[in-house]
C-alpha positions, 0 to 999 in steps of 0.5 A: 968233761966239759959240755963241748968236749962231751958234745964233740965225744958224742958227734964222734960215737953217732957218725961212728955208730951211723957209719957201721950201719952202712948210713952216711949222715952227710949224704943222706942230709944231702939227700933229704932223707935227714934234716940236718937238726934231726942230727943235732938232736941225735947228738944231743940224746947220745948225751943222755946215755949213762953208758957211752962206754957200753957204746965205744966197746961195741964200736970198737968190736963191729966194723959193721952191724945189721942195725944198731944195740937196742940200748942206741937211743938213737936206734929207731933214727938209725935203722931208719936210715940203712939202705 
């Protein structure tokens, strides 16, 4: 997989992981709760998962989730940012 094609596979899992939280990223940049590099750095630690698969299964699984797998490197982020 090329680094853009795993740049985008990984955008996709942290807006879909965010979004099954109940958090918009978008709004919540907007609303300055978020930098918008602190998206980009997320992006770039769920790059560093050995296991996005791990991560695709439990998405597919749960339309919604309480807070995000202990595994999610981006959990602390993530619960962060659930209303």
């Amino acid at each position: 997989m090329s680094h853009r094609e795993t740049l985008r596979r990984h955008a996709g899992l942290v807006d879909e992981m965010a979004t099954t939280l109940g958090v918009d990223l978008q709004e919540a940049a907007i609303e300055g709760a978020l930098r918008v590099d602190e998206i980009s750095e997320a992006v770039l630690r769920c790059t560093e998962c050995p296991n996005p698969e791990h991560c695709g299964r439990f998405l597919a699984h749960n339309k919604t989730a309480p807070k995000a797998p202990e595994y999610c490197r981006n959990q602390e982020l993530l619960n962060r940012l659930q209303p």
